[in-house]
N, C-alpha and C positions, 0 to 999 in steps of 0.2 A: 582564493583562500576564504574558508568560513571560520564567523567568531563563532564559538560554541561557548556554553556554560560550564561544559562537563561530558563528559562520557556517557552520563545518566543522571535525571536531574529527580525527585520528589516532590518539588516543592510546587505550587499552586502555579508562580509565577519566576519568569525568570525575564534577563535583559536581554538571554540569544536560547535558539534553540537547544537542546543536548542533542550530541551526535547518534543517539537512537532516535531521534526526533525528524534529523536530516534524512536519514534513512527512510521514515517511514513515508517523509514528504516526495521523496526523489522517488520510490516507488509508484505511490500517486499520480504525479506526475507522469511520470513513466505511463501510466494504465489511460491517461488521460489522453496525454499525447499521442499512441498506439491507436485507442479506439478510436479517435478522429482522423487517423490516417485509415484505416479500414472501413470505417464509416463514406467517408469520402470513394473508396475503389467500388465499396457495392453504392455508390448516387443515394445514398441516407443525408438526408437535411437536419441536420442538428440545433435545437432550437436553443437547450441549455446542455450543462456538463460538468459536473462535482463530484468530488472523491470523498470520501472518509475513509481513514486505514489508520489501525490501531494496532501494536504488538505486547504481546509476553512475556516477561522475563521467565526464566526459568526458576529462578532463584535471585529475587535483589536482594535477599542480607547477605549474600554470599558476596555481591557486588560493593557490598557495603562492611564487607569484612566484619563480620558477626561470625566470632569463633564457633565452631561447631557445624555452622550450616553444611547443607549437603547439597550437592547439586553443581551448578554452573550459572554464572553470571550471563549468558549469553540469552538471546532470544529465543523462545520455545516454540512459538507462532506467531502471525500476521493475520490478519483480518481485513478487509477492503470491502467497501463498496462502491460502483460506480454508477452513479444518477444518471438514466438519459433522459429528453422530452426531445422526441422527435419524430420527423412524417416518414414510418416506419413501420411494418408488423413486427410482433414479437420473434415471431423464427428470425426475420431480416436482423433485428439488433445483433439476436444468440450467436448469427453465425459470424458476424462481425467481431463478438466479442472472442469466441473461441478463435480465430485468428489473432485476435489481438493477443492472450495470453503466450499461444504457438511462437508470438513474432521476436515475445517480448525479452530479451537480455538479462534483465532485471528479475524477473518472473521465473524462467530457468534456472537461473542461480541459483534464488533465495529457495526455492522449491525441495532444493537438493541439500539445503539445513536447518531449516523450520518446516512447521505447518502452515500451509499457506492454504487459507478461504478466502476466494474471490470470486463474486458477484455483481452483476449487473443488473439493475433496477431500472425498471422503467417507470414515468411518472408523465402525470399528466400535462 
C-alpha cells in the first residue's frame, strides 16, 4: 500500500508523493534497474547511477475542474534522463541502453500513451 496526497498535487510541498509522482518514480526506477542489469551482461563497471524523469499534464485545470477547459487531465509526456559514470565507450553504454528500453515493461507501455524522451548521459 502507498500513502499518496492526491492523484496530482501543485503545491511546493507535500507529506507523500501524488500518484503521478509514484509513476514517474517507479519508471526511474525501472530505467535504473534495467540498465544495470544490461550493463552487467555486456561486463560494464558502473561507477555511479541517477535518474531524473519528469511528466506533462495535458491539461491540469481540467484536472482541477476549471469549467470550460479543454483537453484531458491525463499525462501528455515523460521525460527521463539516465546518468552513467562508468569504465565503458559510449557505443558500449548506447547498446546497453537500447536494450534496456527493448526490455523494459514499463517503457512499452507508457510508450503506447504518452511521449516518451529517454536518454542516457554519460558523465565523468
Amino acid at each position: 500500500m502507498f500513502t499518496i496526497c492526491g492523484q496530482a498535487s501543485f503545491k511546493e510541498t507535500d507529506p507523500h508523493p501524488s500518484a503521478i509522482e509514484y509513476l514517474l518514480g517507479i519508471l526511474g526506477g525501472d530505467l535504473l534497474s534495467g540498465f544495470s542489469i544490461q550493463a552487467s551482461r555486456h561486463s560494464i563497471l558502473i561507477y555511479a547511477l541517477e535518474a531524473t524523469v519528469a511528466g506533462r499534464l495535458n491539461n491540469p485545470l481540467v484536472h482541477l475542474g476549471v469549467i470550460g477547459e479543454q483537453g484531458h487531465a491525463g499525462l501528455e509526456a515523460i521525460s527521463g534522463t539516465v546518468y552513467v559514470s562508468a569504465d565503458a565507450e559510449e557505443i558500449e553504454l548506447q547498446r546497453a541502453w537500447e536494450e534496456t528500453l527493448l526490455r523494459s515493461p514499463l517503457v512499452k507501455t507508457l510508450e503506447r500513451a504518452v511521449t516518451l524522451s529517454l536518454a542516457l548521459q554519460q558523465i565523468p
